[in-house]
PDB file of the backbone (N, CA, C, O) and the ligand in Angstrom, with CONECT records:
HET     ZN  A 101       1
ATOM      1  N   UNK A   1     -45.238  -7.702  -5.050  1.00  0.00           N
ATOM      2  CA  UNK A   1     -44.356  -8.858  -5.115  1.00  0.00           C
ATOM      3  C   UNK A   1     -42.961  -8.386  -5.501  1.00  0.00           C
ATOM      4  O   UNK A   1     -42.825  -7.270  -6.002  1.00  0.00           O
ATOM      5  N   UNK A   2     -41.778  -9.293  -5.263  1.00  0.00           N
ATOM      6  CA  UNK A   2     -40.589  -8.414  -5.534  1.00  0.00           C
ATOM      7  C   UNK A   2     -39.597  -9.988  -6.391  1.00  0.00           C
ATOM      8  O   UNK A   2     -39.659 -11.185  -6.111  1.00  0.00           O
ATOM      9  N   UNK A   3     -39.068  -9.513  -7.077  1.00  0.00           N
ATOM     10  CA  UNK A   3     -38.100 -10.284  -8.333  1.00  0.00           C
ATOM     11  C   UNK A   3     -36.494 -10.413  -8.088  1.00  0.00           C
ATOM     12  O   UNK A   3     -35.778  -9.749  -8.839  1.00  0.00           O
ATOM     13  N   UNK A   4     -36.163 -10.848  -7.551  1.00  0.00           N
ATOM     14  CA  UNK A   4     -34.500 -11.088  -7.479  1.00  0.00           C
ATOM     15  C   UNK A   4     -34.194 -10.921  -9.250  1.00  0.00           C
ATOM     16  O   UNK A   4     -34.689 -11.339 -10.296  1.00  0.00           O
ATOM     17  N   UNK A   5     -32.948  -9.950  -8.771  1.00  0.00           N
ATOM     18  CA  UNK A   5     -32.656  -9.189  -9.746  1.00  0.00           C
ATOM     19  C   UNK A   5     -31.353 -10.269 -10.409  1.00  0.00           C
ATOM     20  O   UNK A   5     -30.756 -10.049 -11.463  1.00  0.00           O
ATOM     21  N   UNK A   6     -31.158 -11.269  -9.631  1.00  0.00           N
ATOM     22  CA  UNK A   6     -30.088 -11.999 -10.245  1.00  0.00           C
ATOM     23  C   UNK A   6     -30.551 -13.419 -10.696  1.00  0.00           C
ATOM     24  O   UNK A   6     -30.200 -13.850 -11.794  1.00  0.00           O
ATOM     25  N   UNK A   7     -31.235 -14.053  -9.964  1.00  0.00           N
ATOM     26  CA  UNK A   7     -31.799 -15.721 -10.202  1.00  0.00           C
ATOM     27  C   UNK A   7     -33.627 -15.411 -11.123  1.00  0.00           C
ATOM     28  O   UNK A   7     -34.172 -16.337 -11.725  1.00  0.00           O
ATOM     29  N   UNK A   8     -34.313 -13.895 -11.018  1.00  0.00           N
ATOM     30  CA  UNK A   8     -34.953 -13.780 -11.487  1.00  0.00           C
ATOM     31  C   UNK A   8     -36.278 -14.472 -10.632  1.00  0.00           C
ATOM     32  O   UNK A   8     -37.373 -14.411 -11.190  1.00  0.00           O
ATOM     33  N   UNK A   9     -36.192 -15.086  -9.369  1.00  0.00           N
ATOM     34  CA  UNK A   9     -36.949 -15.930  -8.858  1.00  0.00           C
ATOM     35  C   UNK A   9     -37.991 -14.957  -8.161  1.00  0.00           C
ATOM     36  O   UNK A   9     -37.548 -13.881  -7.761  1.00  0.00           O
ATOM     37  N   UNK A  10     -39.305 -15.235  -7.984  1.00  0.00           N
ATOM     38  CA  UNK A  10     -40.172 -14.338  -7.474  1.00  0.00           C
ATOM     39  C   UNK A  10     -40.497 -14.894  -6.274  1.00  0.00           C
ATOM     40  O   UNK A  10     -40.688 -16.101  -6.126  1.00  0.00           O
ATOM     41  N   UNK A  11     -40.596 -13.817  -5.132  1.00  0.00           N
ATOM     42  CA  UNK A  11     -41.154 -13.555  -3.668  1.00  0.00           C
ATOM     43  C   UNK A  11     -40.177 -14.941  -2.749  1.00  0.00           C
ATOM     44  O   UNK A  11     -40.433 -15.200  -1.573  1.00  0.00           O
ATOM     45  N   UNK A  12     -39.287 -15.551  -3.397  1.00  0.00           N
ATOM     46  CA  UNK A  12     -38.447 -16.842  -2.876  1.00  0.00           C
ATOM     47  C   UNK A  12     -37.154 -16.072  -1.898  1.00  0.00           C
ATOM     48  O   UNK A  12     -36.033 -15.893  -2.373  1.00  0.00           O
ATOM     49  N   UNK A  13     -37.470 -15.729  -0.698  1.00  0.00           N
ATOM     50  CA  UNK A  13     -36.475 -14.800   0.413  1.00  0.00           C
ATOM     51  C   UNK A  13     -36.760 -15.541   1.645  1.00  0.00           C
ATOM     52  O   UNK A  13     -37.349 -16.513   2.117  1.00  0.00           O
ATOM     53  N   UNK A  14     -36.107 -14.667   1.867  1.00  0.00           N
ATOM     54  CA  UNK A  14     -36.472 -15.199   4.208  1.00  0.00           C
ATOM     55  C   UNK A  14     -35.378 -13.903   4.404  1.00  0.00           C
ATOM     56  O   UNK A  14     -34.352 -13.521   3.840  1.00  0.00           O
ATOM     57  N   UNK A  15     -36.116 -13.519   5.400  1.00  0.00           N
ATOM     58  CA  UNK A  15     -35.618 -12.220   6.189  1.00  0.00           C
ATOM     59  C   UNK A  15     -34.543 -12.460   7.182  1.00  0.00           C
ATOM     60  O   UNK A  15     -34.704 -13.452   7.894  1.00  0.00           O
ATOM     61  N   UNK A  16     -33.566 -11.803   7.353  1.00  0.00           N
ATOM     62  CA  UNK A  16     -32.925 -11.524   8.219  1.00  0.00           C
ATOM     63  C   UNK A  16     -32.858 -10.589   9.627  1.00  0.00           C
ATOM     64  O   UNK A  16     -32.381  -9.551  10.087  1.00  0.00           O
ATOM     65  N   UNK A  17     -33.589 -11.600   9.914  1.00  0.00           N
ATOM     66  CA  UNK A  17     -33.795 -10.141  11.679  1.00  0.00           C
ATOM     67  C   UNK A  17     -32.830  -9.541  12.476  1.00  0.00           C
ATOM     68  O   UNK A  17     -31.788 -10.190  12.565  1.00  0.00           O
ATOM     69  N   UNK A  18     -32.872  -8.544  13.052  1.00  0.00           N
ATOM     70  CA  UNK A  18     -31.658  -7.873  13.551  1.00  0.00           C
ATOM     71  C   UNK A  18     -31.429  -9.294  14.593  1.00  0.00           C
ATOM     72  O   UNK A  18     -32.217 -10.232  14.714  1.00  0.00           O
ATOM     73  N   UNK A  19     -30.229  -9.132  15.213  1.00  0.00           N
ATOM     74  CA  UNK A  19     -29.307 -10.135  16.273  1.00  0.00           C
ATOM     75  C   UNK A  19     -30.357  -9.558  17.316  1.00  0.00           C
ATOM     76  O   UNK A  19     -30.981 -10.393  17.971  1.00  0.00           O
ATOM     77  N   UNK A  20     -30.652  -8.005  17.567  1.00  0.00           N
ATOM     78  CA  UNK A  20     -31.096  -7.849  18.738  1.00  0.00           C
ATOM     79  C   UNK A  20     -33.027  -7.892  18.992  1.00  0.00           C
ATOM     80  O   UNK A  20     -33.744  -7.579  19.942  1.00  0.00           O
ATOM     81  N   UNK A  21     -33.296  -8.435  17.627  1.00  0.00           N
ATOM     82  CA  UNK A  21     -35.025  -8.626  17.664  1.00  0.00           C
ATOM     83  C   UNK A  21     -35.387  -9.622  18.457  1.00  0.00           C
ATOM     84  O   UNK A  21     -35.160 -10.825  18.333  1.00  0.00           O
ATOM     85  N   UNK A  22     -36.151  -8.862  19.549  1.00  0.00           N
ATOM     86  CA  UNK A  22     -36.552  -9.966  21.071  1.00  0.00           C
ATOM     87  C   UNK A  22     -37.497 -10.588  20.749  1.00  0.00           C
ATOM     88  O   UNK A  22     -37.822 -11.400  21.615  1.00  0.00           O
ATOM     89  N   UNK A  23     -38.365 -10.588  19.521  1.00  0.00           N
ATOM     90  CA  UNK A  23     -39.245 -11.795  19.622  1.00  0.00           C
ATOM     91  C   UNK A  23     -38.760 -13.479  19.023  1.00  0.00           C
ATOM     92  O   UNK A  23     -37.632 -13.738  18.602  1.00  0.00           O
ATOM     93  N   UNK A  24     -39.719 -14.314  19.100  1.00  0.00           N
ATOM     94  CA  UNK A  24     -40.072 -15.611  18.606  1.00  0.00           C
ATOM     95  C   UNK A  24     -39.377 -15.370  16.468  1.00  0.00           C
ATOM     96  O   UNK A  24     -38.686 -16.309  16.074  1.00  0.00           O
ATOM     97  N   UNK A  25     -39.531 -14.683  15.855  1.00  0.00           N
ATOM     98  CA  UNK A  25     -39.465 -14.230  14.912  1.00  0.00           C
ATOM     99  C   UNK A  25     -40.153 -15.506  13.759  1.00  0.00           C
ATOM    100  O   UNK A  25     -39.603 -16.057  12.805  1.00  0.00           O
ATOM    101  N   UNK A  26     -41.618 -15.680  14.342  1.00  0.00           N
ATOM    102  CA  UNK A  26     -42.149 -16.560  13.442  1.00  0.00           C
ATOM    103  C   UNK A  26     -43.073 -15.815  12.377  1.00  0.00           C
ATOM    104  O   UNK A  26     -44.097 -15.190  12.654  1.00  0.00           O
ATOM    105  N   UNK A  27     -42.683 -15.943  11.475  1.00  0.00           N
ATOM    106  CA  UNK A  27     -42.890 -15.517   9.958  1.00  0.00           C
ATOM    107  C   UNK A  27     -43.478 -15.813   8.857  1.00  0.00           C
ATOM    108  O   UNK A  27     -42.745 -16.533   8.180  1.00  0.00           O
ATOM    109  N   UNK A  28     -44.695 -15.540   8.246  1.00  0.00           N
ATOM    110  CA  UNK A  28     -45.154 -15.847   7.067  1.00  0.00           C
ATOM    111  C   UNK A  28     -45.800 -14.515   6.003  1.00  0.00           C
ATOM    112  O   UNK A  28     -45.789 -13.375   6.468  1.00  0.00           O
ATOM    113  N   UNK A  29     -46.191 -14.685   4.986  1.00  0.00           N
ATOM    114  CA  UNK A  29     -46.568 -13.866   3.922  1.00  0.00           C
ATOM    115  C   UNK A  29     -47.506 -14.380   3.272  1.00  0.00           C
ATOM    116  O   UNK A  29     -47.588 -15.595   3.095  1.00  0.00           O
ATOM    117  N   UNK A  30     -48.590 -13.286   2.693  1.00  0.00           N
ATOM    118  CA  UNK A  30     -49.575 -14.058   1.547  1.00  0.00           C
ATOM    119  C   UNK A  30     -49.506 -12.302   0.730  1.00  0.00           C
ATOM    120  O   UNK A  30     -49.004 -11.200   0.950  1.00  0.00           O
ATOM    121  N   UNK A  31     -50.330 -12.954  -0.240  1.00  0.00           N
ATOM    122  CA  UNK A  31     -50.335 -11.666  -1.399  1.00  0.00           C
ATOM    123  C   UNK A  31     -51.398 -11.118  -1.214  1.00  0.00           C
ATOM    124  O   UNK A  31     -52.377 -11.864  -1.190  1.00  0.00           O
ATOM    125  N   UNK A  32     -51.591  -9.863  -1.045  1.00  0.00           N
ATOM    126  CA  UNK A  32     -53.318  -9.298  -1.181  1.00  0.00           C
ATOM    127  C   UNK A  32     -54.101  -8.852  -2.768  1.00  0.00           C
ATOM    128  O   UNK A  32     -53.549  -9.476  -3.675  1.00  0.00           O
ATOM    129  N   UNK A  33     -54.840  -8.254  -3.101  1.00  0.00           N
ATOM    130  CA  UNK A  33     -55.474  -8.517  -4.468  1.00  0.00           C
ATOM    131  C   UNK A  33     -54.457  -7.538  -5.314  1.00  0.00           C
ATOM    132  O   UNK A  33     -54.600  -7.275  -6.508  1.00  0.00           O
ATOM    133  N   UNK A  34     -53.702  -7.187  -4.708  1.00  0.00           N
ATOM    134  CA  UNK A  34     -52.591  -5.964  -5.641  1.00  0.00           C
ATOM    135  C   UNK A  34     -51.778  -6.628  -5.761  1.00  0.00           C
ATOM    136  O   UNK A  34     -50.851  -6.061  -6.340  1.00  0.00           O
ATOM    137  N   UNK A  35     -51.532  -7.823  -5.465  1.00  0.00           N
ATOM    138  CA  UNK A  35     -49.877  -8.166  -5.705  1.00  0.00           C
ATOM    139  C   UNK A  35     -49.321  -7.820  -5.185  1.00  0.00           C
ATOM    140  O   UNK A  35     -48.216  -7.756  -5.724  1.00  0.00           O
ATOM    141  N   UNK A  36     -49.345  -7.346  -3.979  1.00  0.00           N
ATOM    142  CA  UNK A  36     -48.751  -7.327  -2.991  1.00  0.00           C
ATOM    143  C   UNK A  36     -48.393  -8.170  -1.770  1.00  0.00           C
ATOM    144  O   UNK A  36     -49.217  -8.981  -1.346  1.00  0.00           O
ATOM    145  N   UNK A  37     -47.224  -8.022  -1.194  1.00  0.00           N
ATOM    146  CA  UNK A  37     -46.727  -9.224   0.064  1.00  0.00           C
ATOM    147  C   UNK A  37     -47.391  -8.197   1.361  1.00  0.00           C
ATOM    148  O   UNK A  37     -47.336  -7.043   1.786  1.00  0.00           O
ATOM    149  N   UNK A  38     -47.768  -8.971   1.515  1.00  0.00           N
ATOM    150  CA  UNK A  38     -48.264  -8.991   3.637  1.00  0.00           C
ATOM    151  C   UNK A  38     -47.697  -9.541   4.316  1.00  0.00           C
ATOM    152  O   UNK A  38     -47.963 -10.737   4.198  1.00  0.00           O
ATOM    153  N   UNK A  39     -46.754  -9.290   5.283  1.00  0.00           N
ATOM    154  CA  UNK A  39     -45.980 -10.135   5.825  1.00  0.00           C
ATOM    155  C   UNK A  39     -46.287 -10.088   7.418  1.00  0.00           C
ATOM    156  O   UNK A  39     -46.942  -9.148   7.869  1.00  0.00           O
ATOM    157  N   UNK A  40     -45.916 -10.879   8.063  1.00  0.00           N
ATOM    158  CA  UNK A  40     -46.111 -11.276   9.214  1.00  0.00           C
ATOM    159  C   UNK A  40     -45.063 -11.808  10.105  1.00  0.00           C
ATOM    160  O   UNK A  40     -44.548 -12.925  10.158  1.00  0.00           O
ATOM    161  N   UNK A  41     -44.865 -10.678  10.829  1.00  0.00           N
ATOM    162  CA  UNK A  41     -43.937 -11.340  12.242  1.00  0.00           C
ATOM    163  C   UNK A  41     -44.502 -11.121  13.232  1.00  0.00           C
ATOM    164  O   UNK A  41     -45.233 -10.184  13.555  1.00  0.00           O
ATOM    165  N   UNK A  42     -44.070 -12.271  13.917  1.00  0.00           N
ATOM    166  CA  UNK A  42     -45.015 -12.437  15.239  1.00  0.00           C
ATOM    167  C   UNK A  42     -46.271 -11.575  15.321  1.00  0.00           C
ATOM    168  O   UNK A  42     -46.381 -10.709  16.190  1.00  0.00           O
ATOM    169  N   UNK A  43     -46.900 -11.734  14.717  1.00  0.00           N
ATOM    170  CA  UNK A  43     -48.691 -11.049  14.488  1.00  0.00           C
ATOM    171  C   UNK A  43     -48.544  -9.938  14.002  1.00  0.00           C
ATOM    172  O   UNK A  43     -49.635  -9.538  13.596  1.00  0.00           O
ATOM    173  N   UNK A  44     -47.485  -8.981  13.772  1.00  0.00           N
ATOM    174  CA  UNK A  44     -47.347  -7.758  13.239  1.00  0.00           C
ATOM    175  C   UNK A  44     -47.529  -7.724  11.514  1.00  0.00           C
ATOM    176  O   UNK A  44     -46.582  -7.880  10.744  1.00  0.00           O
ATOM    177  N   UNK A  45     -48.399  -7.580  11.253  1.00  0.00           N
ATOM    178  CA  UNK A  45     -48.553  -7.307   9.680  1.00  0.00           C
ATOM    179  C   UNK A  45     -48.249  -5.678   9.253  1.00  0.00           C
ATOM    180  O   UNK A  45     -48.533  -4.624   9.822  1.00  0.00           O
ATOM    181  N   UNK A  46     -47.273  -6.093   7.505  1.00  0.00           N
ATOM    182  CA  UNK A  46     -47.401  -4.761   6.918  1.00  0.00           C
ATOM    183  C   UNK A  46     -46.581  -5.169   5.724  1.00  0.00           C
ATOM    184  O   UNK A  46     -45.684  -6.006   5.628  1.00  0.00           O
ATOM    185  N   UNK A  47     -47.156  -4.311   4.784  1.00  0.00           N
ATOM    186  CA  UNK A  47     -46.571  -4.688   3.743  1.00  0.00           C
ATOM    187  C   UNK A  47     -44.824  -4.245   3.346  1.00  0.00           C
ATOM    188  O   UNK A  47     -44.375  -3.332   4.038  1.00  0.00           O
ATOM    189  N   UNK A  48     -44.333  -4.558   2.801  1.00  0.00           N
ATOM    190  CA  UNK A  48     -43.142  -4.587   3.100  1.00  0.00           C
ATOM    191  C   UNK A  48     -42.413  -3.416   1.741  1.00  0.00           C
ATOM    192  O   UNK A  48     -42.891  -3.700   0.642  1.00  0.00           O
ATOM    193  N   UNK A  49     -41.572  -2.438   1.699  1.00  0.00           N
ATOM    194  CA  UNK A  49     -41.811  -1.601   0.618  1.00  0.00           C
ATOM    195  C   UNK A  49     -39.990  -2.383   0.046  1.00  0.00           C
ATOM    196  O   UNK A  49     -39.447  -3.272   0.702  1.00  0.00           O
ATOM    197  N   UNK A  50     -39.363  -1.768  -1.266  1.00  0.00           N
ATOM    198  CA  UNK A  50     -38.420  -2.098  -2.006  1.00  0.00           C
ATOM    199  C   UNK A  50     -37.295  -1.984  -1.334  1.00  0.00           C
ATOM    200  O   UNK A  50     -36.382  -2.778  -1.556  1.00  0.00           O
ATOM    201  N   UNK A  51     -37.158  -0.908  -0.333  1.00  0.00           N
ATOM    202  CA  UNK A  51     -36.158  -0.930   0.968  1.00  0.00           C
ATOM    203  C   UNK A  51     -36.160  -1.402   1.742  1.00  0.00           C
ATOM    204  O   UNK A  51     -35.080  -1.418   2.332  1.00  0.00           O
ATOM    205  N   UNK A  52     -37.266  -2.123   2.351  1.00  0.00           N
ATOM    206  CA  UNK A  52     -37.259  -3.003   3.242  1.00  0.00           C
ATOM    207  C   UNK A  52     -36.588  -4.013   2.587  1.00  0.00           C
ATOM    208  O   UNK A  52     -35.470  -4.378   2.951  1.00  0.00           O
ATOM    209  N   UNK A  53     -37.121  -4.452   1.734  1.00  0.00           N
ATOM    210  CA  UNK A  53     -36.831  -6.393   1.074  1.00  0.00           C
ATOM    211  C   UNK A  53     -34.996  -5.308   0.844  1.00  0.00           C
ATOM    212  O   UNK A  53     -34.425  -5.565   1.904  1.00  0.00           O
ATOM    213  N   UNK A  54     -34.505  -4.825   0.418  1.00  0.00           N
ATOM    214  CA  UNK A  54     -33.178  -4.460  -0.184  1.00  0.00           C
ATOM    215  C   UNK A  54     -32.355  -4.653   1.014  1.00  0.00           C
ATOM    216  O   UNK A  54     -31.286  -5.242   0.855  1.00  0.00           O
ATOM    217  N   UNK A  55     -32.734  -4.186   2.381  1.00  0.00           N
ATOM    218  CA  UNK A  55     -31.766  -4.350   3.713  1.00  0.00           C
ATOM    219  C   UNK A  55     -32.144  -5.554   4.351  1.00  0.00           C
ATOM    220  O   UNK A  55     -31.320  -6.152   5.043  1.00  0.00           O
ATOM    221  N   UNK A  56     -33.482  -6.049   4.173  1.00  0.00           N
ATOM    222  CA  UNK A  56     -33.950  -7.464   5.147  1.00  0.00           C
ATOM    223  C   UNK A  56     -34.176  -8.693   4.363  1.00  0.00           C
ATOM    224  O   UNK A  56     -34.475  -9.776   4.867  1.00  0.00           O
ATOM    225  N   UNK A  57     -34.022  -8.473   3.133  1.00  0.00           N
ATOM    226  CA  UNK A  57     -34.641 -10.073   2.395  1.00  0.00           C
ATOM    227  C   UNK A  57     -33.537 -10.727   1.891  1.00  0.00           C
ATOM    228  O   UNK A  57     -32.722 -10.026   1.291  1.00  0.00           O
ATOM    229  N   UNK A  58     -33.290 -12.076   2.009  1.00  0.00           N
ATOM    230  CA  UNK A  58     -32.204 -12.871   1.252  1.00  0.00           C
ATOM    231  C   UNK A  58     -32.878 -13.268   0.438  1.00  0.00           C
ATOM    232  O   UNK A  58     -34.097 -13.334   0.596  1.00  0.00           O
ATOM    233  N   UNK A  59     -32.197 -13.690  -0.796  1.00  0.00           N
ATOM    234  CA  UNK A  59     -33.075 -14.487  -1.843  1.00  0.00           C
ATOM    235  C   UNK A  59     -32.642 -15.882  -1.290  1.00  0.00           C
ATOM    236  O   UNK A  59     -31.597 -16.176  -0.711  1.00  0.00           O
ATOM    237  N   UNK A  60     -33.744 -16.691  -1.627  1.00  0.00           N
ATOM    238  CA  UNK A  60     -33.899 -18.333  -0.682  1.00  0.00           C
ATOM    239  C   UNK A  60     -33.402 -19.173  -2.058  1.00  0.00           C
ATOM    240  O   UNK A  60     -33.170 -20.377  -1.950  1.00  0.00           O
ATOM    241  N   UNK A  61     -33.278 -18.623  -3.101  1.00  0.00           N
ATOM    242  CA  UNK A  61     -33.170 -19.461  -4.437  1.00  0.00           C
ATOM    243  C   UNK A  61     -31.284 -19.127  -4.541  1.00  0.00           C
ATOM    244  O   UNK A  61     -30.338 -19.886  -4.330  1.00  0.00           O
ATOM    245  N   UNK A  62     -31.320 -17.856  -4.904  1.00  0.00           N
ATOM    246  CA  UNK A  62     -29.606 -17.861  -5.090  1.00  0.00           C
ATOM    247  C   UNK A  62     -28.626 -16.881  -3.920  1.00  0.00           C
ATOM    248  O   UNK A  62     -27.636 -16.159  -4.032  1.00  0.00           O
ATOM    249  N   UNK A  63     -29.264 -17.192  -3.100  1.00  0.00           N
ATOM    250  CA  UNK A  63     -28.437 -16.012  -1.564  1.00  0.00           C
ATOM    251  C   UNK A  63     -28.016 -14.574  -1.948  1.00  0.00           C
ATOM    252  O   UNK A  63     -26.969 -14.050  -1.568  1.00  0.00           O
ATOM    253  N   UNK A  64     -28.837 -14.058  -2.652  1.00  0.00           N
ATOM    254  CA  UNK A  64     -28.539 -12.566  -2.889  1.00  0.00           C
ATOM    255  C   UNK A  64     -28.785 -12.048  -1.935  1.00  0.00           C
ATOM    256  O   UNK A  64     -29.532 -12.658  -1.170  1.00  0.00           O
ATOM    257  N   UNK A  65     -28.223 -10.527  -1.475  1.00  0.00           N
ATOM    258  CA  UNK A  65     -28.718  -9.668  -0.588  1.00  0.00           C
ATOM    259  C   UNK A  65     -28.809  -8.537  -1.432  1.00  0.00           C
ATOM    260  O   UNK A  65     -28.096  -8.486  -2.434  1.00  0.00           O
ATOM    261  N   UNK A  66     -29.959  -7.203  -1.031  1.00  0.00           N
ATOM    262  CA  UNK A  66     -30.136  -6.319  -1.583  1.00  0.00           C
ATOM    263  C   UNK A  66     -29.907  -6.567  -3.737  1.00  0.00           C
ATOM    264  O   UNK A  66     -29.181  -6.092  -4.611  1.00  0.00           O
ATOM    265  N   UNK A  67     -30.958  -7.506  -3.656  1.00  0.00           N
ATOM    266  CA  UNK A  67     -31.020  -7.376  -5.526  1.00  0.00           C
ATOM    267  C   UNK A  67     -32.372  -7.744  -5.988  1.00  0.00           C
ATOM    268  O   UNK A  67     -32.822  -8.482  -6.863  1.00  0.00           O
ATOM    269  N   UNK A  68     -32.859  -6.960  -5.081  1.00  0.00           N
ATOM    270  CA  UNK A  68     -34.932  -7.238  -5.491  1.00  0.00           C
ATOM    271  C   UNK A  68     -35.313  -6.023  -6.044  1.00  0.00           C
ATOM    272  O   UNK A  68     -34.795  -4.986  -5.629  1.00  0.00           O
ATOM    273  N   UNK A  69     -36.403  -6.005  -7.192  1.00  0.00           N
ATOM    274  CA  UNK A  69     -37.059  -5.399  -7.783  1.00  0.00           C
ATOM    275  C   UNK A  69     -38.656  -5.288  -7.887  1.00  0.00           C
ATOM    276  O   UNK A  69     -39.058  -6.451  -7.853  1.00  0.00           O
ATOM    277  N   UNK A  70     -39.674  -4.473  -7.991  1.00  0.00           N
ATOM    278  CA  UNK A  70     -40.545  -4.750  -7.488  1.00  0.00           C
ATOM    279  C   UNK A  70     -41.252  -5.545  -9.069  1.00  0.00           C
ATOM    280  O   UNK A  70     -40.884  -5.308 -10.220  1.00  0.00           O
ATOM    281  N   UNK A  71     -42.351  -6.520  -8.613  1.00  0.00           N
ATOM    282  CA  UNK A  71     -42.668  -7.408  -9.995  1.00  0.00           C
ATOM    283  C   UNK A  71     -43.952  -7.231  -9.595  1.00  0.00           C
ATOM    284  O   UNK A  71     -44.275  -7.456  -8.428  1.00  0.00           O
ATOM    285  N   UNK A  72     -44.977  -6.736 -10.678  1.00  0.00           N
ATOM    286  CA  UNK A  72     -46.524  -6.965 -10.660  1.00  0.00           C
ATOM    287  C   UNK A  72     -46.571  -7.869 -11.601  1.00  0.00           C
ATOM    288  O   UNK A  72     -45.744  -7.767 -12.507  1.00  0.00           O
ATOM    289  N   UNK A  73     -47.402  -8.816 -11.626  1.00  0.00           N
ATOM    290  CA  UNK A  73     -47.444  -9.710 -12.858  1.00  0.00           C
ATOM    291  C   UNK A  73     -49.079  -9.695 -13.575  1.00  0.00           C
ATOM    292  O   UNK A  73     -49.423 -10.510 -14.431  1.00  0.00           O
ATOM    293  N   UNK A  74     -49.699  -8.938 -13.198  1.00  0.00           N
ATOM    294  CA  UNK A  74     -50.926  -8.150 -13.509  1.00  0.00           C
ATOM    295  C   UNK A  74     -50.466  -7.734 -14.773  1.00  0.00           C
ATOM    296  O   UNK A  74     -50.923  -8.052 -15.870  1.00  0.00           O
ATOM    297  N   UNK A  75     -49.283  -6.808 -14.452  1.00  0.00           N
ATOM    298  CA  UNK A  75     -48.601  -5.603 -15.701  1.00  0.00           C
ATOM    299  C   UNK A  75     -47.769  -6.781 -16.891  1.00  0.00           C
ATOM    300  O   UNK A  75     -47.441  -6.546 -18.054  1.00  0.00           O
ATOM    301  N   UNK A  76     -47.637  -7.777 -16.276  1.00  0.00           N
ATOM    302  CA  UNK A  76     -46.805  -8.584 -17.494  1.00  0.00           C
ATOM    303  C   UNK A  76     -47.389  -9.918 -18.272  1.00  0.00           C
ATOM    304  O   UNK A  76     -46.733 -10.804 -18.819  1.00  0.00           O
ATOM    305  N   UNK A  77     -48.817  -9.791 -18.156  1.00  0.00           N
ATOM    306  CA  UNK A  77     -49.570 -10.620 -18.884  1.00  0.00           C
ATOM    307  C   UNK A  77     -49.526 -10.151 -20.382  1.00  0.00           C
ATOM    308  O   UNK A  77     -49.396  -8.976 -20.725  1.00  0.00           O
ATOM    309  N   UNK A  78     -49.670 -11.389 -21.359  1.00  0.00           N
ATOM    310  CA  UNK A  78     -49.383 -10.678 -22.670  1.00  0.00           C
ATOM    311  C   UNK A  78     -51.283 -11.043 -22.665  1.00  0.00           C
ATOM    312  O   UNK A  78     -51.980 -10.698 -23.619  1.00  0.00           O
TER     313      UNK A  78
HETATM  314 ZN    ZN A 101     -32.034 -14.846  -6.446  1.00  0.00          ZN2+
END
């Protein structure tokens, strides 16, 4: 899962696809048992690493670009 480093908001983005990506660019995500994002474009699944979300993810809460961090929340249970 990944943390906007400014609004603090978790996994709240939408991607920015290149101008020249020829598909449909229909898009969703679920978490797998790691806390991890699976993402999905047009049927293509893969998980997405800290450079990806840094060049492709907007934050959907406060329009950041490149200010995600990676967040397990496994690790931050008290
Ligand atoms: Zn944000």
């Amino acid at each position: 899962m990944f943390k906007c480093k400014n609004c603090k908001s978790v996994d709240k983005f939408e991607l920015m696809l290149s101008p020249d990506y020829q598909g449909k660019g229909n898009f969703s995500q679920k978490i797998n048992d790691r806390d991890e994002i699976i993402m999905n474009v047009d049927g293509y699944e893969f998980v997405p690493d800290l450079d990806f979300m840094n060049n492709h993810a907007v934050c959907r809460y406060c329009g950041s670009i490149g200010k995600w961090e990676c967040f397990y929340p496994k690790f931050h249970k008290k």
